[in-house]
N, C-alpha and C positions, 0 to 999 in steps of 0.2 A: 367550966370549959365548954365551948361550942364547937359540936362537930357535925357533917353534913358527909351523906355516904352518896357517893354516885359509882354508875359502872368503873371497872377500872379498863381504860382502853388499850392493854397491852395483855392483858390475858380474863379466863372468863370470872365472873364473879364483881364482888365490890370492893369498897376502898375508901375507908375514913378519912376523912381529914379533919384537923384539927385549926380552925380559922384563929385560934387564940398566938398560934405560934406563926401565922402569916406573918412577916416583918414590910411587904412589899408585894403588890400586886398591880400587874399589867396588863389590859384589856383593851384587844381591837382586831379587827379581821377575822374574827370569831376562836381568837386562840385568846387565853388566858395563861398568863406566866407569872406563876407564883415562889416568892423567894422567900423562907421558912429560919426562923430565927439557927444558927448553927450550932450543930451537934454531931458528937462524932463517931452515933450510932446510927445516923437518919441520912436522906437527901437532902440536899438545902435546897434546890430547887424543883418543881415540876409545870410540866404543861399543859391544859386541857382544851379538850374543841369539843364545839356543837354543842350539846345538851347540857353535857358536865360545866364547861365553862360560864353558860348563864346561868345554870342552877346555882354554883357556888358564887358568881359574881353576885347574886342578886343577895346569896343568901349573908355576906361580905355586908351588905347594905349599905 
């Protein structure tokens, strides 16, 4: 599995992600919106900006 940890931007500290379970990913305006295979312990979707959103776009490759 591939996971990449960036700040989490809604409170302090980090926040893994698991690019393996990405099903769908959308990048422009410097927001990324990412849609997460579904489960119905998890979010299926999240959002990221600035820093987060290229680090994980990039890391997406």
């Amino acid at each position: 599995m591939r996971f990449i940890k960036v700040k989490d931007e809604e409170r302090a500290g980090e926040v893994a992600i698991n690019l393996d379970l990405v099903r769908e990913a959308h990048y422009g305006g410097g927001l990324l919106h990412l849609y997460f295979e579904h489960s119905s312990s998890a979010q299926d979707d999240m959002t990221f900006t600035g820093d987060n959103a290229q680090k994980i776009w990039a890391a997406m490759g």
